[in-house]
N, C-alpha and C positions, 0 to 999 in steps of 0.2 A: 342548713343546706349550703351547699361549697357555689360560689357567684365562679360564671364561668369568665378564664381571666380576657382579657381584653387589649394588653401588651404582645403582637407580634410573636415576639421570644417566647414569653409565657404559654399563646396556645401552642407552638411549636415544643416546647417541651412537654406541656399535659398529653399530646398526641403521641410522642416517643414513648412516655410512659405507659398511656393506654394500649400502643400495641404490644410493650412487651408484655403487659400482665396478660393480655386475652392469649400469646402464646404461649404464655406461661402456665395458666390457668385455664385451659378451654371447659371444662367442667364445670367450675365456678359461675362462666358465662355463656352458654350453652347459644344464643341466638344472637352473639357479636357478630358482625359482618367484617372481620379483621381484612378480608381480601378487597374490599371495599373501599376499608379504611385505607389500608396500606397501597392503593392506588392515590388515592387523593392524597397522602404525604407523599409520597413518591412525584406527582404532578408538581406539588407545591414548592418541594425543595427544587424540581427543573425549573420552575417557573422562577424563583427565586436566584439561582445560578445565571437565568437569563438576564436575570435585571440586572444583577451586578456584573455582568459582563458589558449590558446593554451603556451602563454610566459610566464605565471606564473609559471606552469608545466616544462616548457624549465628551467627555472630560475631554479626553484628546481632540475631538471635533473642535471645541470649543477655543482649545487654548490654540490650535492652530487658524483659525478664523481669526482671534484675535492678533496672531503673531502677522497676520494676513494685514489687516486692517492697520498694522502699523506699522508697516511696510509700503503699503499703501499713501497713509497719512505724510512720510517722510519723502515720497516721490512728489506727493500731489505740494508740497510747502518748496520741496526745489523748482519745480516747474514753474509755481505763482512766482517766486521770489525771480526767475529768469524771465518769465512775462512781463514785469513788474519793471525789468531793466529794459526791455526791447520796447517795453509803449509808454518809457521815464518821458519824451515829451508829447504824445499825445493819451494820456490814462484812461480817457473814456472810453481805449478800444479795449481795455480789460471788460468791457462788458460783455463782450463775445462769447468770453470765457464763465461769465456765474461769477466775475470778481469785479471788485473796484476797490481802491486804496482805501487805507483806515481813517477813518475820520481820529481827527483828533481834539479834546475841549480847550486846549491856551495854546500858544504860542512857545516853542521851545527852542533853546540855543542850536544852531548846527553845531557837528561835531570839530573835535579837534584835525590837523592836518594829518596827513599820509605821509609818510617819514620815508627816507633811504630809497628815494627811487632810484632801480638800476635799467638801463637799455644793454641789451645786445643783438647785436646784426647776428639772423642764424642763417641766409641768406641773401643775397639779392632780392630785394621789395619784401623781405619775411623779418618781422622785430619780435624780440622776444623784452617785457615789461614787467621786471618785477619789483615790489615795495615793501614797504611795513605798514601792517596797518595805525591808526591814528593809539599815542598813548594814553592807557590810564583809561578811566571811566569816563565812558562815554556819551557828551549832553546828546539830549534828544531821542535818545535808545539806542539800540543797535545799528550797528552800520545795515544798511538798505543792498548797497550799490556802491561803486567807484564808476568814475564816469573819466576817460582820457580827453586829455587835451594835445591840440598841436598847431603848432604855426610853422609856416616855411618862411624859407629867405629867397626872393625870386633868384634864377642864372645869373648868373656877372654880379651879384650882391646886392647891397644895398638894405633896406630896411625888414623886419619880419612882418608878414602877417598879425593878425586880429589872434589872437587863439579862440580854438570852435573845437568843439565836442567832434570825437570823431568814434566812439567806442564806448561802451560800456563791460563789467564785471561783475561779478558777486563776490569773486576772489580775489584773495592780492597779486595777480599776476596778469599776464594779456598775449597773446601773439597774434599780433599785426599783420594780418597777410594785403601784400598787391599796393606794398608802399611804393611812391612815385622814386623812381630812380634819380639819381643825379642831383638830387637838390637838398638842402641841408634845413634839417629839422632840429624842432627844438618839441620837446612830450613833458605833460606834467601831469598829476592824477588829483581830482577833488574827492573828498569821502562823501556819501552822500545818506543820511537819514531822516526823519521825521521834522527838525528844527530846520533840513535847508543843506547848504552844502557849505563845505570847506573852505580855508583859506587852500589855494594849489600848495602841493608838493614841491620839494624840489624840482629844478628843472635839469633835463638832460638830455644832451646832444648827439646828435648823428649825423 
């Protein structure tokens, strides 16, 4: 006695063949219910076309959630990384946010300097600041941040200021808005990573 098969494809085929024969043969098989039958293959194969319709749709659902999610993931890493510049000297206000800086287990070298800084006046009180990042491979890991510096020279001259943090970046570049008119600066850029910060850049004048 034939074991009824068990493989999907296989009943799906013994059913093909069962209905041809019974209309092939109705004589032979005098109390088949072929209208029967041939409703429940008829169901089974919609049912079937539904599914594989159903997973293709899935497929695309899926692969779009994912394109979603990292898209997602790439906003949500620029935002920390500019959070991470705006509270570089108080970081415990990254807790506001679900963040706090990486811990890290030794002590590592800061990075090398900021190379080629350029200044341009784009207007009145408006700088535009651009650099190189620091060369070659980088102690301490990736660059974090750039952080500007600046001192002035008081009216009628005389000696410069202290230089003080006056700006932060993630980029190599800056524009300065609502700089003091009339008085003569001097801007330099530290790199800033997990080891600490920079020896300054070059200095450049305006």
């Amino acid at each position: 006695m034939a074991l009824f098969p068990k493989r999907e494809a296989d009943v799906e085929e013994l059913a093909e063949e069962m209905l041809a024969g019974f209309v092939a043969n109705p004589g032979l098989f005098p109390h088949a219910d072929v209208a029967g039958l041939k409703a429940d293959f008829d169901a089974y194969v919609a049912a079937r076309a539904d599914q594989v319709q159903k997973l293709a749709l899935s497929h695309l659902a899926t692969e779009a959630k994912y394109a979603a999610l990292g898209a997602l993931a790439v906003s949500m890493r620029e935002q920390l990384r500019q959070a991470e510049v705006d509270a570089y000297s108080e970081p415990e206000r990254l807790k506001y946010i679900g963040w706090r800086p990486r811990a890290h287990r030794a002590p590592v070298d800061p990075p090398a300097q900021a190379h080629n800084l350029r200044v341009r006046l784009l207007s009145p009180g408006k700088v535009l600041l651009t650099w190189r990042p620091p060369k070659g491979r980088t102690p301490g890991g990736p660059i974090r941040m750039y952080k500007v510096m600046r001192r002035e020279q008081p009216r009628g001259g005389g000696a410069f200021t202290e230089w003080r943090d006056i700006d932060g970046s993630i980029t190599p570049e800056i524009t300065l808005e609502a700089q003091p008119k009339d008085l003569r600066f001097e801007y330099c850029v530290v790199a800033v990573n997990h080891g600490g910060r920079s020896l300054p850049s070059n200095t450049v004048v305006l």
